[in-house]
Backbone atoms as SQL, in Angstrom:
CREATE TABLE atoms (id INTEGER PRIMARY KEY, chain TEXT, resi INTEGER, resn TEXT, atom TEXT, x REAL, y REAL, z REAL);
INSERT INTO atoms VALUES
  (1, 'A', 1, 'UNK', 'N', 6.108, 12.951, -8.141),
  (2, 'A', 1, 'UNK', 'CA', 5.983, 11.555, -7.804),
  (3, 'A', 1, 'UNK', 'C', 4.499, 11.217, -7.695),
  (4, 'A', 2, 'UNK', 'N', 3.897, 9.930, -7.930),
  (5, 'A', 2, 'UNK', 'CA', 2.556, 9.330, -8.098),
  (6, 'A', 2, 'UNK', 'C', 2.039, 9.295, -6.758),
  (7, 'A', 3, 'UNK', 'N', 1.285, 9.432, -6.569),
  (8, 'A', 3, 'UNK', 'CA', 0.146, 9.366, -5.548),
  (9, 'A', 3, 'UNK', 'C', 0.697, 7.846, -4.862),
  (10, 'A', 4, 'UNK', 'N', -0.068, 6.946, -5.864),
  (11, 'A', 4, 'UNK', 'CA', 0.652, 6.025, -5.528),
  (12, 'A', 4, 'UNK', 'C', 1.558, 4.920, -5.152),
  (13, 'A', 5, 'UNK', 'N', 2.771, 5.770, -6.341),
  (14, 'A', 5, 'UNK', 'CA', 4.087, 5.143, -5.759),
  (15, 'A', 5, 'UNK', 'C', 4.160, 5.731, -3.835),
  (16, 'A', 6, 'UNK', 'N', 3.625, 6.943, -4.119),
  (17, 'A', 6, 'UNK', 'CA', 4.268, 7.410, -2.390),
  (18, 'A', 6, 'UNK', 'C', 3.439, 6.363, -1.523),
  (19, 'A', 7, 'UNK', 'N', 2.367, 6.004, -1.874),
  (20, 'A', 7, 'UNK', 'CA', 1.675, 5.216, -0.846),
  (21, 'A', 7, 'UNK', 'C', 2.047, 3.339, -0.511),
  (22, 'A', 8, 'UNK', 'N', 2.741, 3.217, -1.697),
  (23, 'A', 8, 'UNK', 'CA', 3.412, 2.327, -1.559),
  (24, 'A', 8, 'UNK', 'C', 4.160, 1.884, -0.704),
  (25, 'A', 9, 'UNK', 'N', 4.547, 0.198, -0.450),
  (26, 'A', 9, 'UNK', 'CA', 5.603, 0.178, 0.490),
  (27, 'A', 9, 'UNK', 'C', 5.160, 0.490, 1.674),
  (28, 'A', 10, 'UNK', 'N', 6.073, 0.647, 2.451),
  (29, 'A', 10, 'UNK', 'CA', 5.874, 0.303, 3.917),
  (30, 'A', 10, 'UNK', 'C', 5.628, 2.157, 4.379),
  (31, 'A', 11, 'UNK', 'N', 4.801, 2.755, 4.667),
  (32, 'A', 11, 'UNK', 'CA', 4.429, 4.137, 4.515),
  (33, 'A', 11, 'UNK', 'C', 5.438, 4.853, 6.062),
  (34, 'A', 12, 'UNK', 'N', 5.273, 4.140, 6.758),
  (35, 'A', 12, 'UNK', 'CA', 6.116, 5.047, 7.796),
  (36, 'A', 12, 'UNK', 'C', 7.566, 5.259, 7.540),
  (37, 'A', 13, 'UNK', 'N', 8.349, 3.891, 7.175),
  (38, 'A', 13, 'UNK', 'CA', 9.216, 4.079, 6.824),
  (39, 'A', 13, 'UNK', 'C', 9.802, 5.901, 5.184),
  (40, 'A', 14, 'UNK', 'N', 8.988, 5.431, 4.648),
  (41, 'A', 14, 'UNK', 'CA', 8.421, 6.575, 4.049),
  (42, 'A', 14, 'UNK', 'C', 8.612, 7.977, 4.384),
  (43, 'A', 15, 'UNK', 'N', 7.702, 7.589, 5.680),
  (44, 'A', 15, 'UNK', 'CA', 7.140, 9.286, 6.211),
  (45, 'A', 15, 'UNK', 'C', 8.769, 9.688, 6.860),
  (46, 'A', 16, 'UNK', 'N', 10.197, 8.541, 7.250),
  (47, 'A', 16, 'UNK', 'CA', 10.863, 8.850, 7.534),
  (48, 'A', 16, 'UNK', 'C', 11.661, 9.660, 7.086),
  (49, 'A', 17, 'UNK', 'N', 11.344, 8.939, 5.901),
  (50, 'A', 17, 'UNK', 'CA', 12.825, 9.321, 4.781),
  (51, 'A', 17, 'UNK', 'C', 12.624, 11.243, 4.486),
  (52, 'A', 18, 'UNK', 'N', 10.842, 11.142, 3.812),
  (53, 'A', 18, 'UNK', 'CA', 10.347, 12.792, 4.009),
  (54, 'A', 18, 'UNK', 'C', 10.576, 13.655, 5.024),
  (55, 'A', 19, 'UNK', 'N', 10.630, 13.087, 6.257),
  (56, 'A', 19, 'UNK', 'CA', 11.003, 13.752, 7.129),
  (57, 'A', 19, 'UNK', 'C', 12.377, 14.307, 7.488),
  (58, 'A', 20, 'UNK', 'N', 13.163, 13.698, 6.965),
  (59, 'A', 20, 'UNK', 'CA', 14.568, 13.546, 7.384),
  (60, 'A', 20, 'UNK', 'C', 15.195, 14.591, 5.974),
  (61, 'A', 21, 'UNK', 'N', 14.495, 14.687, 4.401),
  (62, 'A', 21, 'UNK', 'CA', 14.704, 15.708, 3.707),
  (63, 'A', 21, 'UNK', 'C', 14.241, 16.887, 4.058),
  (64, 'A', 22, 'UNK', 'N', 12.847, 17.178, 4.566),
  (65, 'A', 22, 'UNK', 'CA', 12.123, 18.524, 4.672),
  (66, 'A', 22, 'UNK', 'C', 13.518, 18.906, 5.659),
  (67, 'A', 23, 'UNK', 'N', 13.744, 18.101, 7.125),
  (68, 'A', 23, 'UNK', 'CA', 14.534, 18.645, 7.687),
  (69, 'A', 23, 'UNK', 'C', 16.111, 19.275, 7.595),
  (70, 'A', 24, 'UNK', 'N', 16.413, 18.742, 6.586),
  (71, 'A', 24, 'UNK', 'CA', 17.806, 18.821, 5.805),
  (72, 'A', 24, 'UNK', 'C', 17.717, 19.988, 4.744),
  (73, 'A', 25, 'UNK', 'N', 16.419, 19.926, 4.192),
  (74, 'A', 25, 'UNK', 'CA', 16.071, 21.678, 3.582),
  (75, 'A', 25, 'UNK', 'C', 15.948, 22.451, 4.392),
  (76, 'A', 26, 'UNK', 'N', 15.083, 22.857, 5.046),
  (77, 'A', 26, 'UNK', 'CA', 15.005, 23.245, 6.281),
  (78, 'A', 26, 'UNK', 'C', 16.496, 24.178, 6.994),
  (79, 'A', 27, 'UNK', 'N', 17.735, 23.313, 6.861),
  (80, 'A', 27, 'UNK', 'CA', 18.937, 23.657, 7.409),
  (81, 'A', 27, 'UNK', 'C', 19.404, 24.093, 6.189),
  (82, 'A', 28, 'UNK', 'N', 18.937, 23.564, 5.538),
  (83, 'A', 28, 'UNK', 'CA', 19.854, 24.388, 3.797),
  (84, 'A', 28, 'UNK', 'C', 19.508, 26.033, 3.612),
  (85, 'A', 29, 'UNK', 'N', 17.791, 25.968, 3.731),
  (86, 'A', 29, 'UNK', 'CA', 17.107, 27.146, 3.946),
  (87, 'A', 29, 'UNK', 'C', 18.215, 28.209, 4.751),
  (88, 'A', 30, 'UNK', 'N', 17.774, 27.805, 5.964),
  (89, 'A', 30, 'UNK', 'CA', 19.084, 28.759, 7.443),
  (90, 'A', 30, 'UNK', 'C', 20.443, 29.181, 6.586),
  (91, 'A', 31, 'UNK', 'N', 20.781, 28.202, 6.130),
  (92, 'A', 31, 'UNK', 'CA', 22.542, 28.383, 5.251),
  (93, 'A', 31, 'UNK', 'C', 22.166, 29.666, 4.462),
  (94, 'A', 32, 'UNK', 'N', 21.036, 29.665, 3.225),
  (95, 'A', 32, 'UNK', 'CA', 21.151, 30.759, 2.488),
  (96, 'A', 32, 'UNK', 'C', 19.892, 31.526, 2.496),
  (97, 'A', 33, 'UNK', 'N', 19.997, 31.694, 3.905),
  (98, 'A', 33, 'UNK', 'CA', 19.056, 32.821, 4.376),
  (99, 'A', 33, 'UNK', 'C', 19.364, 34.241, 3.970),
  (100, 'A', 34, 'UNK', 'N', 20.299, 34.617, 2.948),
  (101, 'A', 34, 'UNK', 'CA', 20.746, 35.960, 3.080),
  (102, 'A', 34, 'UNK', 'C', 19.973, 36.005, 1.758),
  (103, 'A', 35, 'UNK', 'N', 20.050, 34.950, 0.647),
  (104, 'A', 35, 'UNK', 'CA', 19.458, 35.167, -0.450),
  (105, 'A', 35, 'UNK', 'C', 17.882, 34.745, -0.715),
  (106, 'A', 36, 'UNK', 'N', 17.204, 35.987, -0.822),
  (107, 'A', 36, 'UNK', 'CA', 15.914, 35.847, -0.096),
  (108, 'A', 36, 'UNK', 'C', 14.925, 34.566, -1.567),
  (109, 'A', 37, 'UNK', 'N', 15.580, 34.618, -2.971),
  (110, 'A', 37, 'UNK', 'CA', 14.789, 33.842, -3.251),
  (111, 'A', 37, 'UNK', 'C', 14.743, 32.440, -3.214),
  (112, 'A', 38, 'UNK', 'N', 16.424, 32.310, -2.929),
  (113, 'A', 38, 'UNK', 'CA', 16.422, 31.083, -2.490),
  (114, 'A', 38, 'UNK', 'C', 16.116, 30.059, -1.430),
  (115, 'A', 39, 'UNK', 'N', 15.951, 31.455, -0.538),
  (116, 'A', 39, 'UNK', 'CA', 15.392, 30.993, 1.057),
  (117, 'A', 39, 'UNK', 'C', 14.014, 31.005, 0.827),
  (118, 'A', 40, 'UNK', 'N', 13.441, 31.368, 0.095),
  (119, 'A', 40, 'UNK', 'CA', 11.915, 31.336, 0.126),
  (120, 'A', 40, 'UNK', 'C', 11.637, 29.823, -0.647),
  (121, 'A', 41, 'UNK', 'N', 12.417, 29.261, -1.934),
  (122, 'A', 41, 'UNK', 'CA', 12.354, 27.899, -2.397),
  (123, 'A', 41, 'UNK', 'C', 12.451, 26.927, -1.275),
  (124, 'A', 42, 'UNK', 'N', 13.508, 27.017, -0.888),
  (125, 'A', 42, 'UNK', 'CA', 14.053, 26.104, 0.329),
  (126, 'A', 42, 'UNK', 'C', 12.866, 25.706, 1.112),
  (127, 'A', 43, 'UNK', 'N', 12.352, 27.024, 1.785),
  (128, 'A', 43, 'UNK', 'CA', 11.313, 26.950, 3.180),
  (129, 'A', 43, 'UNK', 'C', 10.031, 25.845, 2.198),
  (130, 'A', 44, 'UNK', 'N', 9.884, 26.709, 1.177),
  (131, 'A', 44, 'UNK', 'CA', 8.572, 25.739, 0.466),
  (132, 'A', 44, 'UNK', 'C', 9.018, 24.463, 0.269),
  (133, 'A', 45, 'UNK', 'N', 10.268, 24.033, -0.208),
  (134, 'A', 45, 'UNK', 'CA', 10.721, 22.589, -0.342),
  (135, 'A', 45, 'UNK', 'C', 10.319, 21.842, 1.202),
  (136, 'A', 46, 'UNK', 'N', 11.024, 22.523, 2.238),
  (137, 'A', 46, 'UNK', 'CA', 11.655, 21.994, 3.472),
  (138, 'A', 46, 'UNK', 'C', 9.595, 21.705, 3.725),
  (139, 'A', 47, 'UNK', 'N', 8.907, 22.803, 3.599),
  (140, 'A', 47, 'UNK', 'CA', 7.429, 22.913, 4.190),
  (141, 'A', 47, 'UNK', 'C', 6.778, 21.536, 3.364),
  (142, 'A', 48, 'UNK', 'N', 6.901, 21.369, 1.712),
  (143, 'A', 48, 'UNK', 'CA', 6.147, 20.133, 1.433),
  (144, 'A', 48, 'UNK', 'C', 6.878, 18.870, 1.544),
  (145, 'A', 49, 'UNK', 'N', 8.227, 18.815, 1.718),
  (146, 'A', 49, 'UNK', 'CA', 8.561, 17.368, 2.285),
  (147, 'A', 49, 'UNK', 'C', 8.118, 17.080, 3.744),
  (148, 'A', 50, 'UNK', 'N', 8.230, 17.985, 4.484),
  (149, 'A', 50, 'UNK', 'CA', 7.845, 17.663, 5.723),
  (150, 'A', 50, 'UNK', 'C', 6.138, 17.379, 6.035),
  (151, 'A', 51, 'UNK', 'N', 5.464, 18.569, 5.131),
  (152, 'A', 51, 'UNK', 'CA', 3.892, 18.300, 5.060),
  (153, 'A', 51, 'UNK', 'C', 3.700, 16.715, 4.595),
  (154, 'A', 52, 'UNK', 'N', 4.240, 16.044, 3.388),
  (155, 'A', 52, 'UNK', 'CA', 4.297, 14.707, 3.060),
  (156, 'A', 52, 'UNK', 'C', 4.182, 13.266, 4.244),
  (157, 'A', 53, 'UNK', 'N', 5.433, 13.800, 4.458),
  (158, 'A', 53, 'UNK', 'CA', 6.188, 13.072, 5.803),
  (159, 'A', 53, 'UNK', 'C', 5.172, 13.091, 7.000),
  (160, 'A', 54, 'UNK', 'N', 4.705, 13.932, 7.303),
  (161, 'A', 54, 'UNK', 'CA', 3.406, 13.729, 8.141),
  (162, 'A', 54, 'UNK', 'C', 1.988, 13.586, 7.770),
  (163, 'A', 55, 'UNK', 'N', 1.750, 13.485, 6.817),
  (164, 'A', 55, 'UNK', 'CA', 0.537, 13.148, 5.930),
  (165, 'A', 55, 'UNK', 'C', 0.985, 11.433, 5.831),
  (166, 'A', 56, 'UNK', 'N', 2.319, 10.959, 5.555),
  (167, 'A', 56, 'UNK', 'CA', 2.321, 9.528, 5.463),
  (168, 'A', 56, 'UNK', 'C', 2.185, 9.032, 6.859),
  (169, 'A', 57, 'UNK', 'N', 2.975, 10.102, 7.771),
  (170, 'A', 57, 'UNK', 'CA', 2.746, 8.722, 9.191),
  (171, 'A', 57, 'UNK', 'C', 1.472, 8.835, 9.759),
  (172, 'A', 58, 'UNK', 'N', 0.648, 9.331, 9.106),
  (173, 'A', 58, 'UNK', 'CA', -0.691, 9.766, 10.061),
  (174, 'A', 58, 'UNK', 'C', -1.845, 8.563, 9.019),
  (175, 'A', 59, 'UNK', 'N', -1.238, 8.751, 7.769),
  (176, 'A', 59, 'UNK', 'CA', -1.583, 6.845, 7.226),
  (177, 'A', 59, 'UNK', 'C', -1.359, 5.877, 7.417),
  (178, 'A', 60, 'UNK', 'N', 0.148, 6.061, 7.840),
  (179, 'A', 60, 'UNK', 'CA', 0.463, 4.697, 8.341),
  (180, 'A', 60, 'UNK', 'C', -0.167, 4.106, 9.817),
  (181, 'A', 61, 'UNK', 'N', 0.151, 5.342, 10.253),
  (182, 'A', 61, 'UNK', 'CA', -1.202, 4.756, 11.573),
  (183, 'A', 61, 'UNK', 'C', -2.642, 4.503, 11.409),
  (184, 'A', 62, 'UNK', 'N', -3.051, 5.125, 10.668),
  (185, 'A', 62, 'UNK', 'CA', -4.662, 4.547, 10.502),
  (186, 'A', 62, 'UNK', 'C', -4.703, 3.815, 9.982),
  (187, 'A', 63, 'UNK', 'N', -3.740, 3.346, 8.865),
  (188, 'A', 63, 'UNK', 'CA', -3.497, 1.896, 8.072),
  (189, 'A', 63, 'UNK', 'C', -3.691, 0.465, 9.117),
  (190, 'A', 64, 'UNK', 'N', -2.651, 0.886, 10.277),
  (191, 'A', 64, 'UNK', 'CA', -2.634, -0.038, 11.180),
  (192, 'A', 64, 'UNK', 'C', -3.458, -0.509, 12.271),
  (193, 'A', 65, 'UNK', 'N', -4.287, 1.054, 12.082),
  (194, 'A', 65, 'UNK', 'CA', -5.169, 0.849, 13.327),
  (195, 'A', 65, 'UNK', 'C', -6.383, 0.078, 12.580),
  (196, 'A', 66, 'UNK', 'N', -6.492, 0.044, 11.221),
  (197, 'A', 66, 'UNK', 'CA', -7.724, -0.414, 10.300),
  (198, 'A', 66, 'UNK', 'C', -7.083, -2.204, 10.351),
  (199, 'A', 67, 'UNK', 'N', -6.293, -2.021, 10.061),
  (200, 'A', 67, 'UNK', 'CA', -5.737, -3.532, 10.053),
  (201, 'A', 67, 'UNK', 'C', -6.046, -4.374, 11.544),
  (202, 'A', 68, 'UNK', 'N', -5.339, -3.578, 12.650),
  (203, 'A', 68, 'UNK', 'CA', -5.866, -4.316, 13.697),
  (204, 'A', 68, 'UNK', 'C', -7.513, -4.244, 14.481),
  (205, 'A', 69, 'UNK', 'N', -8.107, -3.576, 13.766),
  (206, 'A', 69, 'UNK', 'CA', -9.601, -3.522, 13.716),
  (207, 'A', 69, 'UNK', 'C', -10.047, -4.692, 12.900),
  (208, 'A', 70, 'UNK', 'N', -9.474, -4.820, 11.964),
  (209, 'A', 70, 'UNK', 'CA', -10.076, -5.972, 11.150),
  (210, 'A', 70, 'UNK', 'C', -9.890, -7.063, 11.866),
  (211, 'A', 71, 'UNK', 'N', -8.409, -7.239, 12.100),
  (212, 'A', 71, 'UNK', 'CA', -8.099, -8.786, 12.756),
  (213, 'A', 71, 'UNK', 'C', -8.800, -8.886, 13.569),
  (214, 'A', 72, 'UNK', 'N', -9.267, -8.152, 14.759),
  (215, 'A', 72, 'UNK', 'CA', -9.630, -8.234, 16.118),
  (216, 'A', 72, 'UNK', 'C', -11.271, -8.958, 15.583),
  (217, 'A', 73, 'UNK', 'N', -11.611, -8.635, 14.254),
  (218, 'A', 73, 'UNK', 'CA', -12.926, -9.223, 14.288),
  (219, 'A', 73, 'UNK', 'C', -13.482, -10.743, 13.557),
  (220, 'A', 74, 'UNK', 'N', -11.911, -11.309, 12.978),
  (221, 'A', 74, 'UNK', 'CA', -12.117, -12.281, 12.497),
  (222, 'A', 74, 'UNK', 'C', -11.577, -13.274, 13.555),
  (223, 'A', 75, 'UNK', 'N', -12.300, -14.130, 13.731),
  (224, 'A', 75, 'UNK', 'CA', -12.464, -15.685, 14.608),
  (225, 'A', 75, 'UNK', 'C', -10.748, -16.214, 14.275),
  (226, 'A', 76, 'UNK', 'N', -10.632, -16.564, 14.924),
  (227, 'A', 76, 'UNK', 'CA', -9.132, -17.497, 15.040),
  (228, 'A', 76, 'UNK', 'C', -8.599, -18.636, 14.096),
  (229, 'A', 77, 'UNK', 'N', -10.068, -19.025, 14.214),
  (230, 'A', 77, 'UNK', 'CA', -9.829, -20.486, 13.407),
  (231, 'A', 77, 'UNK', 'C', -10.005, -19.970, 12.332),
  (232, 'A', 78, 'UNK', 'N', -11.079, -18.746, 11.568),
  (233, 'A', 78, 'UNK', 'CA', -10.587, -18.251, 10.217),
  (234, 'A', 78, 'UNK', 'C', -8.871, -17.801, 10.239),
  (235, 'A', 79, 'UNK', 'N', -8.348, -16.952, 10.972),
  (236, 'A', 79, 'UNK', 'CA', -6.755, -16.795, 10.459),
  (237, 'A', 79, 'UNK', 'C', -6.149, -17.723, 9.865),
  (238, 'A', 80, 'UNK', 'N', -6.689, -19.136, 11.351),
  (239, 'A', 80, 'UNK', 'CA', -5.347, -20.347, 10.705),
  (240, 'A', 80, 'UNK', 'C', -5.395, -21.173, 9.720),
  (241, 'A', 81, 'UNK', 'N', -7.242, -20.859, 9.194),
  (242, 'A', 81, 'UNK', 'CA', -7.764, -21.337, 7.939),
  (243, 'A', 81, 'UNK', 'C', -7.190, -20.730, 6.564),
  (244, 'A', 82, 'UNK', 'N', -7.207, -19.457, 6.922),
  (245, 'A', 82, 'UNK', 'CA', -6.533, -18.120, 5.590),
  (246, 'A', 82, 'UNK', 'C', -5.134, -18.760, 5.624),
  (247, 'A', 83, 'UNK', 'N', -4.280, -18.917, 6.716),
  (248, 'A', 83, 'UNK', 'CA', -3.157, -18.658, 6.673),
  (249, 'A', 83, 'UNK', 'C', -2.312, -20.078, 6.109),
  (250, 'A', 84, 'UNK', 'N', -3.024, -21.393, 5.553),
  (251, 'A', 84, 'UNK', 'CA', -2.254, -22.332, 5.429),
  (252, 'A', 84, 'UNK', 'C', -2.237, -22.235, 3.986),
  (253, 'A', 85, 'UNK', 'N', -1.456, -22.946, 3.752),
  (254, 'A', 85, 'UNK', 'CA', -0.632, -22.802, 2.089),
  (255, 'A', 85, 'UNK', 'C', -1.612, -23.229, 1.132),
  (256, 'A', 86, 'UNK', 'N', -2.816, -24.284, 1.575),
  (257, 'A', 86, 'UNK', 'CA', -3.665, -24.591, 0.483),
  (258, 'A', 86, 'UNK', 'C', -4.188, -23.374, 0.429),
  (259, 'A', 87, 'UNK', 'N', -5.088, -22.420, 0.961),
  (260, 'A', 87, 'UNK', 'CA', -5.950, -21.603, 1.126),
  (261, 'A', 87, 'UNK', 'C', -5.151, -20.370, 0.758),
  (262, 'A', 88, 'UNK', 'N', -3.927, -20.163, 0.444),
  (263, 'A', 88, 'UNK', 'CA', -3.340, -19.300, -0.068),
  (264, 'A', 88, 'UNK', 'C', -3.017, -19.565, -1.236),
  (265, 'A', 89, 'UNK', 'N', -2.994, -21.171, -1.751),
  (266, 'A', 89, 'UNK', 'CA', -2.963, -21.080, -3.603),
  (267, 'A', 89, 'UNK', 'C', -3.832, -20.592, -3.758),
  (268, 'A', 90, 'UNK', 'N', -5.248, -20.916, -3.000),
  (269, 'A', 90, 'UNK', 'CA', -6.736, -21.130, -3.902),
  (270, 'A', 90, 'UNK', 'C', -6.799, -19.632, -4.073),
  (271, 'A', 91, 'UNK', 'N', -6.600, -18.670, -3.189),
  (272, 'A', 91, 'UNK', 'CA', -6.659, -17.545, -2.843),
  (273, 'A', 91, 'UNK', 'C', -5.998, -16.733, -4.387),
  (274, 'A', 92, 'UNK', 'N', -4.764, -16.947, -4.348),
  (275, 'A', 92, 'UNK', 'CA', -3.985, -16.792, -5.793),
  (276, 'A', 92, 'UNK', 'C', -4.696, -17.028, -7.117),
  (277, 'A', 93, 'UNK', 'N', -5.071, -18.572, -6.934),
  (278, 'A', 93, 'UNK', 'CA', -5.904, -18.865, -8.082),
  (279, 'A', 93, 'UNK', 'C', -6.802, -17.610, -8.668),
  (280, 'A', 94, 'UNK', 'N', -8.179, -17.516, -7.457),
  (281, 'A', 94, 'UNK', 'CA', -9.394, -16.866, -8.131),
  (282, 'A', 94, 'UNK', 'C', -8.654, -15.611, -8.146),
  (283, 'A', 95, 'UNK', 'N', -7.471, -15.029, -7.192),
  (284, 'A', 95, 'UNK', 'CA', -7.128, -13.867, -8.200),
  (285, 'A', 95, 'UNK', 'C', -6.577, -13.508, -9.211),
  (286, 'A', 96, 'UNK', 'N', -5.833, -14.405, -9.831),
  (287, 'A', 96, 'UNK', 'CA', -5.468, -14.222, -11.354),
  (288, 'A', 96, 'UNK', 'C', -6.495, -14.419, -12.260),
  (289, 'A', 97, 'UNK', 'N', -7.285, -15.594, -12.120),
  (290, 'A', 97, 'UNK', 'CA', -8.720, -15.746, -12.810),
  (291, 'A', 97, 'UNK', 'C', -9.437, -14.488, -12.895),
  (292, 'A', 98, 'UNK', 'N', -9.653, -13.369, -11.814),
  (293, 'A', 98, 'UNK', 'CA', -10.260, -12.436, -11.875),
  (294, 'A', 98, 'UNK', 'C', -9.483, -11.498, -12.376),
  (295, 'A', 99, 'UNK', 'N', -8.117, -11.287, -12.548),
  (296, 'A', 99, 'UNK', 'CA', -7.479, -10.335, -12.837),
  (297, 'A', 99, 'UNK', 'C', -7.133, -10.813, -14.442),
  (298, 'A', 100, 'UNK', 'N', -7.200, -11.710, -14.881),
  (299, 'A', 100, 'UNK', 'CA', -6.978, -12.046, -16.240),
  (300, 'A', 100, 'UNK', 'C', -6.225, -12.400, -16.701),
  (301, 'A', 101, 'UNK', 'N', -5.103, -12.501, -15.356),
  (302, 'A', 101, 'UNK', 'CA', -3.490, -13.052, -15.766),
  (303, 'A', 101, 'UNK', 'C', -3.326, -14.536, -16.046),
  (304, 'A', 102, 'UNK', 'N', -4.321, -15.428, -15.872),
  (305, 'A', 102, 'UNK', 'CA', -4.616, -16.885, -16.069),
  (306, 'A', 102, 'UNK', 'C', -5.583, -16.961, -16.606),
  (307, 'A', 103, 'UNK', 'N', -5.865, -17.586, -17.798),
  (308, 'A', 103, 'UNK', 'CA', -6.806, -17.799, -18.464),
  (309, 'A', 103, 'UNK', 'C', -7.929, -19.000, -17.911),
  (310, 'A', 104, 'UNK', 'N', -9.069, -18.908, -18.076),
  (311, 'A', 104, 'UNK', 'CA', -10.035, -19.720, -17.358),
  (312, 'A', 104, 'UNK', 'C', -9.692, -21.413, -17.844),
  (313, 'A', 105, 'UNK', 'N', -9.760, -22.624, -17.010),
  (314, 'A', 105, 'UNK', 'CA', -9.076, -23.555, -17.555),
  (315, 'A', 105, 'UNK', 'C', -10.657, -24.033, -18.849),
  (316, 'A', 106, 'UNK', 'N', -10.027, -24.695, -19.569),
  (317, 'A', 106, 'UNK', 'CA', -11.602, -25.631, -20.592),
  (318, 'A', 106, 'UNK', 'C', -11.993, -26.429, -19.513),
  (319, 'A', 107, 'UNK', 'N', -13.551, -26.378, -19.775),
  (320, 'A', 107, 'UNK', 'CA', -13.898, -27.236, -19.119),
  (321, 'A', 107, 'UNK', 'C', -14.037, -28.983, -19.988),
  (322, 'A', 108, 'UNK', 'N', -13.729, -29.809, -19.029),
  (323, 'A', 108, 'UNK', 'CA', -13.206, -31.175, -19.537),
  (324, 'A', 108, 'UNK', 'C', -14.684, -31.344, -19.912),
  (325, 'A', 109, 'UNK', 'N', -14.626, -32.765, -20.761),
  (326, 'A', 109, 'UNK', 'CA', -16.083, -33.704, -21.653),
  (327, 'A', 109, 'UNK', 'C', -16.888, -34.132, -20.331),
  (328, 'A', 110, 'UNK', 'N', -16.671, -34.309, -18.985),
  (329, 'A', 110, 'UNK', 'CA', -17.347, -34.665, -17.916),
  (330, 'A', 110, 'UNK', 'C', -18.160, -33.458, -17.369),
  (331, 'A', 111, 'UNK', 'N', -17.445, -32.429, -17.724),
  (332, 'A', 111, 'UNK', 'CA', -17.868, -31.045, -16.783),
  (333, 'A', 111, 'UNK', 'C', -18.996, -30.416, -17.729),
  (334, 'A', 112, 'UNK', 'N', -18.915, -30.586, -19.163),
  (335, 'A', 112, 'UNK', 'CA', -19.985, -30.127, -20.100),
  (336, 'A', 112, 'UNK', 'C', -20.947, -31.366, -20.196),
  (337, 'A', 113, 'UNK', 'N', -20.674, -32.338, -20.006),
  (338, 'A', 113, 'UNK', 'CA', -21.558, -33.395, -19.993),
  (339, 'A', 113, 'UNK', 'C', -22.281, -33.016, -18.808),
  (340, 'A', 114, 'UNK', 'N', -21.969, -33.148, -17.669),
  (341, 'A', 114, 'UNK', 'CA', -22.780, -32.502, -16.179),
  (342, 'A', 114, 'UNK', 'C', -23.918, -31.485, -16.382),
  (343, 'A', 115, 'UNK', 'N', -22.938, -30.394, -17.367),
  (344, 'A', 115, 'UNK', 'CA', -23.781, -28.953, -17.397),
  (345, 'A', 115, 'UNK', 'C', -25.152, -29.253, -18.843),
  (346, 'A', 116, 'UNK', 'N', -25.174, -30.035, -19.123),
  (347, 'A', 116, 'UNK', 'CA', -25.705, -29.853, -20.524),
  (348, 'A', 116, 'UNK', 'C', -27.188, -31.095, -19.508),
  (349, 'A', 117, 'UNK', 'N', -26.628, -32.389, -18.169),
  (350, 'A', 117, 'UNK', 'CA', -27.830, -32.842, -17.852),
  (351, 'A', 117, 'UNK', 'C', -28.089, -31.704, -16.672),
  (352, 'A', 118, 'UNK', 'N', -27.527, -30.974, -15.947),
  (353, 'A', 118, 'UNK', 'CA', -28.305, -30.174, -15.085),
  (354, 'A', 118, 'UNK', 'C', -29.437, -29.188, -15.895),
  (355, 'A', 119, 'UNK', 'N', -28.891, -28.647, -16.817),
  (356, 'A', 119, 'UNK', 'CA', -30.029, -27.549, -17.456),
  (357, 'A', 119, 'UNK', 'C', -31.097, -28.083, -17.983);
């Protein structure tokens, strides 16, 4: 699996799901403990889902703790400025413009007329 599909999504939830397989290998392991190569797969399965699973929640917390570090330092009236619907098209806008998914609009006969007396 991709690096970053795993980082995707909501990461603790994540680190659950890993957790909840390593542990379920883990008990599979115990079951066929008599057959030593299969108990040795198992333990390594059960060891990197679970290594995963705690490698994600230990992101997901610093994820959060970075997030509420950030907020804590932006002013209020910026949030409620970010957070209203104009300021979230415009927001959209320059990122498709920058990402290339919207093509730059022409500029109209007023806007090259402007640029042609400023220069």
């Amino acid at each position: 699996m991709a690096l970053g599909r795993i980082l995707s999504g909501d990461p603790s939830k994540r680190s659950k799901l890993y957790l909840v397989i390593g542990g379920l290998s883990l008990v599979k392991a115990i079951a066929v403990r008599n057959d030593r190569n299969r108990f040795r797969r198992e333990l390594v399965d059960a060891g990197l889902f679970i290594g995963v699973g705690i490698a994600l929640r230990k992101y997901s917390q610093l994820k959060d703790e970075k997030r509420a570090e950030i907020e804590s330092q932006v002013p209020d009236w910026a949030i409620s400025a970010a957070t209203s619907p104009a300021a979230k098209q415009g927001v959209r806008t320059v990122a498709k413009r920058r990402l290339g998914s919207e093509p730059e609009p022409e500029p109209s006969l007023r806007d090259r007329a402007r640029g042609v007396i400023s220069n």
